[in-house]
C-alpha positions in Angstrom: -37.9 25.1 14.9 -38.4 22.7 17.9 -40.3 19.4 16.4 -44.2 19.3 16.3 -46.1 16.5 17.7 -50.0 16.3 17.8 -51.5 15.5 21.1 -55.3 14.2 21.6 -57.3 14.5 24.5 -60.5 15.2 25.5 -59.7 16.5 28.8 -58.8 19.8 28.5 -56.5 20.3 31.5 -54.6 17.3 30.7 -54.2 18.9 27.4 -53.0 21.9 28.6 -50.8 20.5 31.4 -48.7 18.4 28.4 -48.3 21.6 26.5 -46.6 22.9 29.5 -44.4 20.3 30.3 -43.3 19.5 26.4 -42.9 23.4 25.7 -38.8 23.3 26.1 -38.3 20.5 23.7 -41.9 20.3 21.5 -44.3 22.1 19.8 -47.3 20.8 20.9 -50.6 21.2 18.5 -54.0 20.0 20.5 -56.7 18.7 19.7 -60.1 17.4 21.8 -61.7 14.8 19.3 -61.1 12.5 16.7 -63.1 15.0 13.6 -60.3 17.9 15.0 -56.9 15.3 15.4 -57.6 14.3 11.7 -57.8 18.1 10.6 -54.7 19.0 12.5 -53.2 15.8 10.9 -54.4 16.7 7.5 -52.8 20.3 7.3 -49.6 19.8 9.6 -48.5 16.0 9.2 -46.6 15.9 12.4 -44.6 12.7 12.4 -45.5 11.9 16.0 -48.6 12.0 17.7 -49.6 11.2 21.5 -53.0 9.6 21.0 -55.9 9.2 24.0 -58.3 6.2 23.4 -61.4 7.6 24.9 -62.3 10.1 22.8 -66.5 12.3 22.6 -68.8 11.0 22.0 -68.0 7.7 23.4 -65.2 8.8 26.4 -65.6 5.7 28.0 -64.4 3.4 25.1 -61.8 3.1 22.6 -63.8 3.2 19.8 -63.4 6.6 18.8 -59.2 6.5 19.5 -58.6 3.2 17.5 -61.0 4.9 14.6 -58.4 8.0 15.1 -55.7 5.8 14.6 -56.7 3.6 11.7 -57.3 7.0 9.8 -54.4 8.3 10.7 -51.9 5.5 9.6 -54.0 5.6 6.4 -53.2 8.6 5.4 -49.3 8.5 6.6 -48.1 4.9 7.4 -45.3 6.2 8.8 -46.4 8.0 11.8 -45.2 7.3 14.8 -48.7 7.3 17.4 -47.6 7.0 20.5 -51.1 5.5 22.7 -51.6 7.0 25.7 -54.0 5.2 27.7 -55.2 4.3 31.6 -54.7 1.2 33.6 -57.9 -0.3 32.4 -57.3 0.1 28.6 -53.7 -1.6 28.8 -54.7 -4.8 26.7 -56.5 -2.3 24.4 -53.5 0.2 24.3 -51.4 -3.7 23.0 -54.1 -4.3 20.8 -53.3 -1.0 19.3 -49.7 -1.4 18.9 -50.8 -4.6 16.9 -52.5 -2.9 14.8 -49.8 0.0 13.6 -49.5 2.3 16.9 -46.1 2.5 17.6 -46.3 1.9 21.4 -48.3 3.1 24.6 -48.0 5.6 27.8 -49.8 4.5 30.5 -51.7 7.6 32.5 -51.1 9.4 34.7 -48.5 10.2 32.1 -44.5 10.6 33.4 -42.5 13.3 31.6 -39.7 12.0 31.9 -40.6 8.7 30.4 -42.5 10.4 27.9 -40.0 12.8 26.8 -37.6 9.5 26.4 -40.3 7.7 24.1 -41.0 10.7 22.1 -37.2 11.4 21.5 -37.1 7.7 20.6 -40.0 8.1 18.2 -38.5 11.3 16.5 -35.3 9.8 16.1 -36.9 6.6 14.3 -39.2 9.4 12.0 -36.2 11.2 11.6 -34.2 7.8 10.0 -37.3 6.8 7.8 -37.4 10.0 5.9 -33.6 10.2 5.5 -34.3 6.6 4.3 -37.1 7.3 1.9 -35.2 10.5 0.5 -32.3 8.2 0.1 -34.0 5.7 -1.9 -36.4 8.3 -4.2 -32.4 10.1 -4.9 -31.4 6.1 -6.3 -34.5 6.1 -8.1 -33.8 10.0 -9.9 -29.9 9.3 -9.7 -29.9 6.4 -11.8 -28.7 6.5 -15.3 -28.4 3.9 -17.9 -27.9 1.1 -14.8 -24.6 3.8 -13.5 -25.7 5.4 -10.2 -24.1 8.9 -8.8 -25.4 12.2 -7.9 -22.0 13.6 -7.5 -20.3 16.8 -10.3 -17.9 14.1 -11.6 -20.9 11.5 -12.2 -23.3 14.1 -13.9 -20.7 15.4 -15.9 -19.9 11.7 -17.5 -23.9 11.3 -17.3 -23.6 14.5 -20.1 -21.1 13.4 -22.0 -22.6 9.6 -22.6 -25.9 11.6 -23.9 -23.7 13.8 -26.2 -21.2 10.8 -27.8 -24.8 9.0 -27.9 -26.0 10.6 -31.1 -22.7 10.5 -33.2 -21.1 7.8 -34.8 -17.2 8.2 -34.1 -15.4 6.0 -31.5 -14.9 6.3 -28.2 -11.7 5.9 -25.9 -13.2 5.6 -22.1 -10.7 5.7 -19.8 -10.6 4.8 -15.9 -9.4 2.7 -13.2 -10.3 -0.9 -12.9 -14.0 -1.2 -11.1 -14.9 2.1 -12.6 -17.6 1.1 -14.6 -16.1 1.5 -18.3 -18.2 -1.7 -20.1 -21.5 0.0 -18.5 -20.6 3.5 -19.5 -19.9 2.0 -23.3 -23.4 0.1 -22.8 -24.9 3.4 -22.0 -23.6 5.0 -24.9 -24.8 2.0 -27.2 -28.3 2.2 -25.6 -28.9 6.1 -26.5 -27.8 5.9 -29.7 -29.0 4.8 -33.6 -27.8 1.4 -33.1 -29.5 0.0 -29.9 -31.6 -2.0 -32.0 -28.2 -3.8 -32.9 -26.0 -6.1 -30.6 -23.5 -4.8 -28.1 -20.7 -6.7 -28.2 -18.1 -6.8 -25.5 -14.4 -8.4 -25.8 -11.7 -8.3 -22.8 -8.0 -7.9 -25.3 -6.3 -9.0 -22.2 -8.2 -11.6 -21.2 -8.1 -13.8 -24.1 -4.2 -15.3 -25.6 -2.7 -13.4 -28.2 -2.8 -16.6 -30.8 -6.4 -16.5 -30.0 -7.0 -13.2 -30.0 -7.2 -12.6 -34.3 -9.7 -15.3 -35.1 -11.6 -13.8 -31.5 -11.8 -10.3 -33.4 -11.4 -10.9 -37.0 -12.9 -14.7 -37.5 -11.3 -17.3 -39.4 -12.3 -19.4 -42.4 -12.4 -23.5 -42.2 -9.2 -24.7 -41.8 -7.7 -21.7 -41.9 -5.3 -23.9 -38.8 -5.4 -26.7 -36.3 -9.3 -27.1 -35.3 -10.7 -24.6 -37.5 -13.3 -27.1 -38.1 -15.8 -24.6 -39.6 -16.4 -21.1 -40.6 -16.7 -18.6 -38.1 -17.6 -15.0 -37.6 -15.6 -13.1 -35.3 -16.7 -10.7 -32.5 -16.5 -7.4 -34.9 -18.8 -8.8 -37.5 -20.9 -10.2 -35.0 -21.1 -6.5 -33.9 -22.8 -5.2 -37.2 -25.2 -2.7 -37.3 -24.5 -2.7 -33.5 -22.0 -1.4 -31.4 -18.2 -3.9 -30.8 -16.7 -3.0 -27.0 -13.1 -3.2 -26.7 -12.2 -3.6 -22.8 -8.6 -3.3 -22.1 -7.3 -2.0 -25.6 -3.6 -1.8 -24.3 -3.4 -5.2 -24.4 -3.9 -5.2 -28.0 -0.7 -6.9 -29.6 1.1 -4.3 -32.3 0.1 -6.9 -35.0 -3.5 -6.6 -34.2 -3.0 -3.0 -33.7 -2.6 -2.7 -37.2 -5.4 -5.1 -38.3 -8.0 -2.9 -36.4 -6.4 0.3 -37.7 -7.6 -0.6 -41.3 -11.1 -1.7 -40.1 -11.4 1.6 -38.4 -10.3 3.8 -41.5 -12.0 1.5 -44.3 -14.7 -0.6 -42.4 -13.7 -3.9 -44.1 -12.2 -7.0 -42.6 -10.1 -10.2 -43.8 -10.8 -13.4 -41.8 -8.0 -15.3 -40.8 -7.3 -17.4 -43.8 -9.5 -15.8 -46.0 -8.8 -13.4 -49.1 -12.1 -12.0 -49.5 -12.7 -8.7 -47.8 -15.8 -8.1 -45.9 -17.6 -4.7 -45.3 -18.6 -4.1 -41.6 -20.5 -1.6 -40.7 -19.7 -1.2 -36.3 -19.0 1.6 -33.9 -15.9 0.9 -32.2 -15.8 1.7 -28.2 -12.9 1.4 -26.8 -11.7 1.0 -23.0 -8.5 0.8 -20.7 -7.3 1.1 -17.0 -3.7 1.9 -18.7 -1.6 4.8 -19.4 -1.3 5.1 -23.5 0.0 7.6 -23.2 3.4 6.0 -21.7 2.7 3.2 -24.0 2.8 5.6 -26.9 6.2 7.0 -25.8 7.9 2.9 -25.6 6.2 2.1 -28.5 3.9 -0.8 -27.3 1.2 1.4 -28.9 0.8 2.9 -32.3 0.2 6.8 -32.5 -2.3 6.4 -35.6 -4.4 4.0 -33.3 -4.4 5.9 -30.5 -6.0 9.3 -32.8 -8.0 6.6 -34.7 -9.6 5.6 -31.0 -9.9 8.8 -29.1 -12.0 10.8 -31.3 -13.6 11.4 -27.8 -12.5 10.4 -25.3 -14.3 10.0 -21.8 -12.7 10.0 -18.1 -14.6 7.9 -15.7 -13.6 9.2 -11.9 -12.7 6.9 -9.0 -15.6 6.2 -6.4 -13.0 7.8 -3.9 -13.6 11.0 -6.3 -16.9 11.0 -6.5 -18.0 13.5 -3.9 -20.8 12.1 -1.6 -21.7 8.7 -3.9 -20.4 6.2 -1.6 -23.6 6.6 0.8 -25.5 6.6 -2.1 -24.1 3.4 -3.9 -23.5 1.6 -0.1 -27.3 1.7 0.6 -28.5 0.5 -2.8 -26.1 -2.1 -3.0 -27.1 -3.1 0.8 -30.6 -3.3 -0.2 -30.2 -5.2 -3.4 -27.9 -7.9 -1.5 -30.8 -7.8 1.9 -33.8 -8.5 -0.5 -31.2 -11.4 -2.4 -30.3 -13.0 1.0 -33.6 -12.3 2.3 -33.0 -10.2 5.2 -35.0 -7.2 4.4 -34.1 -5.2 8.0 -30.7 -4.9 7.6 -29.0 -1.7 8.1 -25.8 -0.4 8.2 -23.9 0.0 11.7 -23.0 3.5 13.2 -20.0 4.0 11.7 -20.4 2.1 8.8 -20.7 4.8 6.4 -17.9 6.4 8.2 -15.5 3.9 7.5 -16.4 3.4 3.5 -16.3 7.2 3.4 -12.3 7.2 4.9 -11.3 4.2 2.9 -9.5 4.9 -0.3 -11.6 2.3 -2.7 -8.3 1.0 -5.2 -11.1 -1.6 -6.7 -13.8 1.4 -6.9 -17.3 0.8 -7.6 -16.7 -3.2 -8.6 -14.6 -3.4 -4.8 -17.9 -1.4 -2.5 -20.1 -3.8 -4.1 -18.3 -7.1 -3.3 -17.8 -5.8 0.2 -21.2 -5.1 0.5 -21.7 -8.4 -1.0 -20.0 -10.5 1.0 -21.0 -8.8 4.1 -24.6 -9.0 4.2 -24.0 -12.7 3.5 -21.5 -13.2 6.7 -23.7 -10.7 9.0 -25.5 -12.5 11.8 -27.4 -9.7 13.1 -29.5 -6.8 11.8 -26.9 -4.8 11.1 -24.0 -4.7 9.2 -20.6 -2.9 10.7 -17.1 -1.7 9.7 -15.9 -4.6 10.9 -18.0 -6.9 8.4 -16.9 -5.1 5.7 -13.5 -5.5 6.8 -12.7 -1.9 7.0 -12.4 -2.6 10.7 -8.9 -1.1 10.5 -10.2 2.4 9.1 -12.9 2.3 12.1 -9.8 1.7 15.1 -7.9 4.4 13.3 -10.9 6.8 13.4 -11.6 5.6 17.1 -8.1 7.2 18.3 -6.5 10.2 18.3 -2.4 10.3 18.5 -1.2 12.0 21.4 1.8 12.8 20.6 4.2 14.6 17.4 6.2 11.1 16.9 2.8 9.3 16.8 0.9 11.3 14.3 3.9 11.2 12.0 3.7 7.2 12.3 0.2 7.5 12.0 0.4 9.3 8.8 3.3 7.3 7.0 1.4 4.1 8.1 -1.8 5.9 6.3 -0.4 6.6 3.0 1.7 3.6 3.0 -1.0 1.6 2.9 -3.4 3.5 0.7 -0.5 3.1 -1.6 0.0 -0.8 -1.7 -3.8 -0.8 -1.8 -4.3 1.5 -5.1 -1.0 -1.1 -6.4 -2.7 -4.3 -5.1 0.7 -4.7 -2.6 3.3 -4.3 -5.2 6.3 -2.4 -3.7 7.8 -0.9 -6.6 5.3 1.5 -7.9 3.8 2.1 -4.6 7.4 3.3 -3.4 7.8 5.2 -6.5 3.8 6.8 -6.1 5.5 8.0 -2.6 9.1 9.3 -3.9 11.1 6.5 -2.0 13.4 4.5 -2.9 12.1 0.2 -2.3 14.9 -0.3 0.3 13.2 2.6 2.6 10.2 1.6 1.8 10.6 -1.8 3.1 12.0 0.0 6.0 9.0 2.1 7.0 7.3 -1.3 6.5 9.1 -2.9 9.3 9.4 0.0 11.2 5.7 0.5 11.2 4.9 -3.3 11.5 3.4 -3.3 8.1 2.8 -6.9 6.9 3.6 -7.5 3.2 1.5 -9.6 1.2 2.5 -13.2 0.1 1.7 -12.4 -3.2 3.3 -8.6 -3.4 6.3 -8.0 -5.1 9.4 -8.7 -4.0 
């Protein structure tokens, strides 16, 4: 269907003349007077309409166009009306444009020119709905803070309502950036205990001599400036919910310590004798294989079962079918309306690039991009290149022309993807590819592949 744009005039051969010369490209709806433009606004809402100031009663003065006008943008804001006015009315036709139109045509009207304005009009309509739809889908998409509208999000989205109601733990599993901690707040938050704290403890990020009065508490004295009684994190997690990020990192000696909690819901602080009842739901997280770790032994199998009663697979953004739009534009205009620059957009080819690039850091990784490059941006719009995906763009730009250089092309492709997903270490990034480190490095050199100063040797 060609595009519909409303034109008023109260001459009706001038009306009929611009139905003629928009047929190829428009669908022209007339109308003679301000009471008949509103109706035909009313029941078709065209997006663009070519408005004539001197409308009956009054032909000779603007009153009855700007009225026209003023209703119209009442009722949709977001029309485009174009004013299309004589010599004589130009200040009035500026006046208008201050007042909401969205530019003037002076008469006798051009075609050509008008045909460029109205394809520039469209085009702007056409952005502003794709905008609005994009921001009522964040609105419907969001769940419990996570937003997605992709299979592999509303799938997760399910299985945090249906873990929600029960009691038994919870193993999430998933890459780093994936959103584990707010897929275990989620799961706190629907269920019986959101009236009780959440609790949250990294295993890995805390040292292991730490790590037991962190969990368990410890009594006064109990060694070197334990100055005074203290709870640890899975009491302070009673009648709540006690998040366990990075559970791999759990030392065996702990592993066995949380074992018991988890099968008899009682606790010894460090130094103490007295055993304390607890009553917490255990969610537990990781980025790593347990699997391997079950098989060397860094992990104990009665844990592991003890853990993953259920356990729940967050995907990587790169995974997530048709999110990345969606996550790019409401991080872009949480960060606009932070750094006040509310008219930012996104560059042509923006989207294009976040869309190619692999995403190793996942959700956390697109945000700090986004972060980082509405902050640097000096103009209205933010590009490939301030998100440093500029690389992804160039490739995109280019085709190879020849057999030797798409083969280059495609080595240099997944070689990198690979020291990206391994944050530049060679070894498993060699191994990911089924090559040995020594041709690896080769490819590197070959390719002009710089290795980073902080990648493995």
């Amino acid at each position: 269907m060609k595009p519909e744009v409303l034109f008023v005039d109260d001459d009706e051969e001038i009306r009929s003349q611009m139905k003629w010369g928009l047929a190829e490209d428009y669908d022209a709806v007339l109308a003679e007077n301000r009471p008949a433009a509103l109706e035909s606004f009313k029941a078709q809402r065209p997006p663009v309409v070519l408005l004539d100031l001197g409308l009956p009663p009054c032909p000779g003065e603007p009153t009855e166009g700007l009225a026209a006008l003023l209703e119209m943008l009442s009722l949709d804001p977001s029309a485009k009306i174009i004013i299309v006015s004589g010599q004589a009315e130009r200040q009035v036709a500026i006046n208008a444009v201050g007042q909401g139109a969205f530019g003037f045509i002076a008469k006798p009207v051009d075609i050509a020119e008008l045909k460029v304005a109205l394809k520039h009009a469209f085009y702007l309509a056409d952005l502003e709905k794709d905008y609005r739809a994009l921001q009522q889908a964040i609105k419907t998409e969001m769940f419990e803070h996570m937003l997605g509208s992709s299979p592999q999000m509303r799938e997760v989205f399910s299985s945090i309502r249906k873990v929600a109601t029960t009691d038994a733990p919870v193993l999430i599993l998933g890459e780093s950036g994936t959103g584990k901690e707010m897929a275990a707040l989620g799961i706190h938050r629907r269920g019986a205990r959101n009236s009780g704290p959440f609790i949250a403890i990294n295993c890995g990020a805390i040292p292991e001599n730490l790590l037991e009065s962190e969990l368990f508490g410890h009594e006064k004295g109990s060694f070197t400036g334990a100055h005074a009684q203290r709870p640890g994190r899975i009491e302070s997690a009673a009648g709540g919910t006690l998040f366990l990020d990075e559970i791999g990192e759990l030392p065996l000696n702990l592993q066995v310590k949380l074992l018991r909690f988890l099968q008899e819901q009682c606790i010894e602080r460090v130094g103490g004798r007295k055993e304390i009842q607890v009553d917490t739901r255990v969610i537990a997280a990781t980025n790593s294989d347990l699997t391997k770790a079950l098989k060397e032994g860094t992990f104990r199998e009665d844990l592991y079962y003890r853990l993953a009663v259920v356990v729940l697979r967050l995907p990587g953004l790169r995974e997530r079918t048709g999110d990345i739009h969606l996550l790019a534009q409401a991080f872009l205009k949480k960060f606009a309306s932070e750094s006040s620059k509310p008219r930012i957009k996104f560059a042509p080819g923006a989207i294009g690039a976040m869309e190619k690039y692999a995403w190793p850091g996942n959700v956390r990784e697109l945000e700090n991009r986004i972060r980082r490059a509405v902050i640097m941006s000096e103009g209205t719009q933010v590009t490939a290149i301030d998100l440093e995906l500029q690389e992804i763009e160039a490739g995109a730009a280019s085709e190879p022309r020849t057999l030797k250089e798409a083969r280059e092309a495609l080595e240099r492709d997944l070689i990198q993807r690979a020291l990206r997903r391994h944050n530049g270490k060679i070894a498993p990034a060699a191994g990911e590819l089924g090559i040995s480190r020594p041709t690896f490095y080769e490819l590197m050199e070959k390719l002009g592949i710089q290795k980073e100063s902080n990648s493995e040797a």
